[in-house]
C-alpha positions as CSV (number, residue, x, y, z in Angstrom):
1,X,0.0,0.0,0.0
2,X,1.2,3.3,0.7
3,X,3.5,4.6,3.4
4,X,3.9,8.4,4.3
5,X,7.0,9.7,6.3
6,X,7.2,12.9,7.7
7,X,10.2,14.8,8.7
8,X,10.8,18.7,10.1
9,X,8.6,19.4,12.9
10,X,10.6,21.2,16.0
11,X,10.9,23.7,18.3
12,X,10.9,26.8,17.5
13,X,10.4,30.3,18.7
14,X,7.7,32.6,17.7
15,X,8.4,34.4,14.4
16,X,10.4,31.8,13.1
17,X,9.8,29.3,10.3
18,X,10.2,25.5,9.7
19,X,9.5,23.5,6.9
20,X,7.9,20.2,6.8
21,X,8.0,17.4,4.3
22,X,5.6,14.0,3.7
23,X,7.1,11.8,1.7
24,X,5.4,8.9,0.2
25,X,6.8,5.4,-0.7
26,X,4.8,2.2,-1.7
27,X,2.6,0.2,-4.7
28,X,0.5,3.1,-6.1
29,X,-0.2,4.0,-9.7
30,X,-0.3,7.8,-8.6
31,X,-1.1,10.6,-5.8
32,X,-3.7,12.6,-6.3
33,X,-4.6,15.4,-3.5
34,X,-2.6,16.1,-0.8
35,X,-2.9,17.7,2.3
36,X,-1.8,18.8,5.7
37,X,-3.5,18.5,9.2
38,X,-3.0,19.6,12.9
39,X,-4.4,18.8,16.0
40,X,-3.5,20.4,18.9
41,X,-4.7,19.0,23.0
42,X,-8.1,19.1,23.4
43,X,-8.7,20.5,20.2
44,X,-10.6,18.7,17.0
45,X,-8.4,18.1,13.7
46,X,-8.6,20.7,11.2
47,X,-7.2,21.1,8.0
48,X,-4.0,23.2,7.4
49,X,-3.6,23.3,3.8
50,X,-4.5,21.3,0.6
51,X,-3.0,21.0,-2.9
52,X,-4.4,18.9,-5.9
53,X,-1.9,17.1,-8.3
54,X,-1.9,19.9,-10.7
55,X,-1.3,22.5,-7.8
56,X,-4.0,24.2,-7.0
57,X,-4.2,25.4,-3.5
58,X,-6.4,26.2,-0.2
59,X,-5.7,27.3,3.1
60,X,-7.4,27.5,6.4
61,X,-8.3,31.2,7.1
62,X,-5.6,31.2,9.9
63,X,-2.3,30.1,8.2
64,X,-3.5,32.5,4.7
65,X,-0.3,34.7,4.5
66,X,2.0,33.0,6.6
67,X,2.0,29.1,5.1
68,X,2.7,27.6,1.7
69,X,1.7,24.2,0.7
70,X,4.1,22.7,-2.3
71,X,4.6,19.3,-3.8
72,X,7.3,17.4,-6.1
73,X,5.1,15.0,-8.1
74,X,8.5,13.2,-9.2
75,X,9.4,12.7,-5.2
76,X,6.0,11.8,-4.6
77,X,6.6,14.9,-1.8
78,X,4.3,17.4,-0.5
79,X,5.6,20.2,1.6
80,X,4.5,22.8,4.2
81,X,6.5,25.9,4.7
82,X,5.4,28.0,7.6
83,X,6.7,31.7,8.6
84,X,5.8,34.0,11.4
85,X,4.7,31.4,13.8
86,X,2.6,31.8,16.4
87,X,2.3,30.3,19.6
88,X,-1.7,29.2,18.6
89,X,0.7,26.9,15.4
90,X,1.0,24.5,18.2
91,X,0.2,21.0,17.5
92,X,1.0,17.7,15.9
93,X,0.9,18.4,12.2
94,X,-0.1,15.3,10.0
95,X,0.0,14.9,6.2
96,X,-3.1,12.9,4.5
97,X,-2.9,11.8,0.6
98,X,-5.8,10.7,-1.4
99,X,-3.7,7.8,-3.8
100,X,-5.0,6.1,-6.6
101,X,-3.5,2.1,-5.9
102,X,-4.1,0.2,-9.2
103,X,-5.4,2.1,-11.8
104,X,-7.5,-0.5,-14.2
105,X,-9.3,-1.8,-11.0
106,X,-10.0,1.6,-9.9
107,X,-8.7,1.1,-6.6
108,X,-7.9,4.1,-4.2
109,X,-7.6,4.9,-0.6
110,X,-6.9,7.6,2.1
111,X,-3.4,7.4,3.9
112,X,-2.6,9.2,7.2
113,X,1.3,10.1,8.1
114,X,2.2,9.3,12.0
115,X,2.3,12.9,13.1
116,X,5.3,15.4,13.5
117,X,5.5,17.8,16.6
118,X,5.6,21.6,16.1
119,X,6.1,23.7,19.2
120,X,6.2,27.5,19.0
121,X,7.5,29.2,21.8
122,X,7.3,32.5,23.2
């Protein structure tokens, strides 16, 4: 099936940027939408930022301006760049992918990263 490894989450103070990356690795014909998540304690999942194959974008109304969501198609790699953190960025950041497994059966599937920590500090 389809794995997804992501890498970059830290500590970091507020202002500052990090960069996160979901690669994916498996038996798949091909990744379609992509997309990044956070969940912070006591708080629901919610959805960071999304980018279809051909790279069209969205963005939750609280990241607009300050995150970029970008993906190499060849890397089957999907990337979140986020500046001017705030301390409310907090949370465990996962990356979802909606992958197309065999194309002439018309099998797909939804795959869930484990989860990275971001922590913004004052």
């Amino acid at each position: 099936q389809v794995q997804l490894v992501e890498s970059g989450g830290d500590l970091v103070q507020a202002g500052g940027s990090l960069r996160l990356s979901c690669a994916a690795s498996g038996s798949f014909f091909r990744i379609n939408t992509m997309g990044w998540y956070r969940q912070a304690p006591g708080k629901q999942r919610e959805l960071v930022a999304g980018i279809t194959r051909g790279g069209l974008t969205n963005y939750a109304d609280s990241v607009k301006g300050r995150f970029t969501i970008s993906r190499d198609n060849a890397k089957n790699t999907v990337y979140l760049q986020m500046n001017s953190l705030k301390i409310e960025d907090t949370a465990v950041y996962s990356c979802n992918a909606d992958v197309t497994i065999r194309l002439v059966s018309q099998v797909t599937g939804t795959f869930w990263g484990q989860g990275t920590q971001v922590t913004v500090s004052s």
